[in-house]
N, C-alpha and C positions, 0 to 999 in steps of 0.2 A: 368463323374466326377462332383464333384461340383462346383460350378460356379451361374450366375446372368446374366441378360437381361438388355442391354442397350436400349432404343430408342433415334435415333438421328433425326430428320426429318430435311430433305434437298434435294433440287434439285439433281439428278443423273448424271445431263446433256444434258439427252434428254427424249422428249415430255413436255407436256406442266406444269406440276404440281408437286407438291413434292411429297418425297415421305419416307416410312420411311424404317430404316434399322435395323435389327435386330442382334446383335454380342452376341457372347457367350464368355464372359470372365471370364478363371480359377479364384479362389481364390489362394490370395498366399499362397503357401506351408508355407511357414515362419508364418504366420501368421499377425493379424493387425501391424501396426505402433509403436511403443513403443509411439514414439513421441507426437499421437495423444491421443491415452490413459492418456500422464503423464497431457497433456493438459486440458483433464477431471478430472481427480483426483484435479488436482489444481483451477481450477473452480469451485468443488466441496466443498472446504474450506470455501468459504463465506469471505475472508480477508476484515478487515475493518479499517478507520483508529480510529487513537488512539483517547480517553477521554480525551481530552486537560485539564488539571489544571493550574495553575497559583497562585501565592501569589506575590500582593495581590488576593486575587479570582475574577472570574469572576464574574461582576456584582457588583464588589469594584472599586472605579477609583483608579489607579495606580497613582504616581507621576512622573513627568518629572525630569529625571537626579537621579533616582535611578531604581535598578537595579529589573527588574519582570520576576520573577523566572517560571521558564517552566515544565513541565514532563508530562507521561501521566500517565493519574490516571487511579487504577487498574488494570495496564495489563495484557491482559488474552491470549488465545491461538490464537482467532482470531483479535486480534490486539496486538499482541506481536510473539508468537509461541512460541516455536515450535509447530506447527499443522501438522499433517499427512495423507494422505488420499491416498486410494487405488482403479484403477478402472482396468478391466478386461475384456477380449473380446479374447474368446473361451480359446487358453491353453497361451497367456500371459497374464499375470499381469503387472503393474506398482503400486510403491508407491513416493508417492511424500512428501517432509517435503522441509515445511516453515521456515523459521527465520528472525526476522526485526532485521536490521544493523544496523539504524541510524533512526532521526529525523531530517527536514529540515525545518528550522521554518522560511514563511516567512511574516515579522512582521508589512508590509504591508507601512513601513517609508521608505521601501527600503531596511532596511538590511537584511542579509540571516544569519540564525546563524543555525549550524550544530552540534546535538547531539547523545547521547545513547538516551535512555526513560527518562532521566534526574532523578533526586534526591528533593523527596517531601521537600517544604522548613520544616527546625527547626531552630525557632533564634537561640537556643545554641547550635546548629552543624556548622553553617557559611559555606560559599561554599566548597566544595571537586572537587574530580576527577571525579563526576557523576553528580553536582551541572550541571545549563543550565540557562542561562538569558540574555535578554535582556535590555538594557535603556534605553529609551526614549530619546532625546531632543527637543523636542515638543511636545504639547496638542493637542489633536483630539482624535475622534474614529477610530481606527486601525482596518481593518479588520486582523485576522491572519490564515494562513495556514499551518498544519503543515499535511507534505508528509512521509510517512514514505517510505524507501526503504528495500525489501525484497529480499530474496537469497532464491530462489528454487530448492534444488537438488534432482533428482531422479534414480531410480535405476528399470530397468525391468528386469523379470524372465526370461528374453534373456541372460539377462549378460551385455546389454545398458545400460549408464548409459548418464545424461545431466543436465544442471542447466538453470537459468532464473533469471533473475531480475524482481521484479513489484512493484508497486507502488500503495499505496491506500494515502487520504487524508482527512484531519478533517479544519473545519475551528471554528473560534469563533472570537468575537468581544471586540476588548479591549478600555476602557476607560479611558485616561490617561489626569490628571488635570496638572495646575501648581498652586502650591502653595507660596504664597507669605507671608513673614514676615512683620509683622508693628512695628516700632518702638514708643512708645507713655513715653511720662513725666511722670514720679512719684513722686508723691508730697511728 
């Protein structure tokens, strides 16, 4: 039948030297793993994380004690999804599909603020249900991270099915000033 060669090498017990052993182990009727397949296929995606945006933008100092708005800009298949991918090994299959749940922005002052993909600013839209922002109270450079977390379910040509969580991350660097008022005479 079909089957495959191990070598193990190791003592026997007696005489003086190793030695090696040779076993013949069937293939499983069933076929490979579903498991290990769906693991491929999803490996195969390339998930990345997201295009951090920001208003004010990155590379504008933001102000302390107003509010700096988050999302990720252009989300695509591999840093957003749905993405899908399929791997196979003899008569099963596996497909696997991606989808990002959330954004965990952390903003590097400490706080953690938790989103969708958030909502590109427009002054004359004002925040919504999809809006995402942080504010400052204090000046420095922030470093920021945002994690995004993904839901992977899959489905084998077995009729198996399983999910996964995973996690991919962006970071970027925010600059936040404080701005002061001056009161002066007018003549």
């Amino acid at each position: 039948g079909e089957g495959q060669f191990r070598c193990d090498p190791g003592p026997l017990g007696w005489g003086g030297g190793p030695t090696e052993i040779m076993l013949w182990l069937p293939l499983n009727a069933a076929g490979p793993d579903p498991a290990l397949l769906a693991q491929e296929a999803i490996d195969s995606m390339t998930l990345s994380g997201i295009s951090i945006a920001t208003a004010p933008p990155l590379g504008t100092p933001a102000l302390v004690n107003l509010p700096l708005w988050l999302w990720a800009e252009s989300p695509g298949e591999t840093t957003w999804g749905p993405v899908s991918a399929t791997a196979a090994a003899g008569s099963v299959s596996v497909t696997a599909t991606a989808r990002a749940q959330s954004v965990t922005w952390d903003m590097g002052d400490g706080a953690v603020v938790t989103c969708g993909r958030g909502a590109a600013y427009a002054a004359a839209a004002g925040p919504n249900d999809e809006s995402c922002s942080h504010t400052y109270r204090a000046a420095g450079r922030w470093q920021v991270r945002a994690t995004t977390a993904w839901q992977v379910d899959w489905t084998a040509s077995t009729g198996g099915t399983g999910s996964e969580s995973l996690e991919t991350f962006s970071t970027a660097t925010v600059d936040v000033r404080e701005a002061r008022s001056r009161i002066s005479a007018r003549d």
